[in-house]
C-alpha positions, 0 to 999 in steps of 0.5 A, spaced: 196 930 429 201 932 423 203 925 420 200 924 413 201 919 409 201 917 402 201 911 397 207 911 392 203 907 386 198 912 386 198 915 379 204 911 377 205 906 371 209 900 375 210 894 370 213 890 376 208 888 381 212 890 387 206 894 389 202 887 389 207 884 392 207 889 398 199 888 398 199 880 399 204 881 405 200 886 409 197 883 415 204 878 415 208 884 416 204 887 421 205 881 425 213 882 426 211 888 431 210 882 437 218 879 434 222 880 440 228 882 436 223 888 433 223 889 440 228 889 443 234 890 438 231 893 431 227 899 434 232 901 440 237 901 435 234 904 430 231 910 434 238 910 438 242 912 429 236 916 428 237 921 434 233 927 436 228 929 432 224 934 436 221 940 432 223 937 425 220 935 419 220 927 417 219 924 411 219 915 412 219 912 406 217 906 404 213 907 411 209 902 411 202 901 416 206 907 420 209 904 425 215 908 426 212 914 424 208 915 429 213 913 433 217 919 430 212 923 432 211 921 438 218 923 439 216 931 437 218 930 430 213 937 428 212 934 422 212 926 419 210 924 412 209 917 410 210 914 403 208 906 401 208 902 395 203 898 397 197 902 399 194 896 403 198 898 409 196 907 409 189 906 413 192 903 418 197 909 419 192 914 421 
């Protein structure tokens, strides 16, 4: 699997607390994936935008758990890369 993930915060000097902001919402946000909006309506037309990405490179920011990334992958990107704030939602990304 070539998908790799990365927390925007690590090393950075944030003075707003948008990273703890992001951290407290983890498992809330992670529940909208069963909303039949995201389903039936976001992510169609998401996916429709975005086109064809088969062999390339793809970078997600403000990926979250990596849920469309993998999508993104599974779709033939040869490369997704994943980037968060919040550092709570990447171990859900692998």
């Amino acid at each position: 699997l070539n998908m790799r993930a990365f927390s925007a915060s690590a090393g950075s000097k944030e003075s707003g607390g948008e990273k703890e902001i992001y951290d407290e919402i983890v498992e809330e946000y992670s529940a909208i994936k069963s909303n039949p909006y995201k389903t039936f309506v976001e992510e169609p037309t998401f996916f429709a935008m975005l086109g064809d990405v088969s062999g390339k490179s793809v970078l997600d920011l403000a990926c979250g758990s990596g849920h469309f990334s993998r999508q993104i992958r599974a779709r033939g990107a040869s490369l997704v890369v994943g980037v968060d704030v919040s550092s709570g939602t990447l171990p859900s990304f692998k």
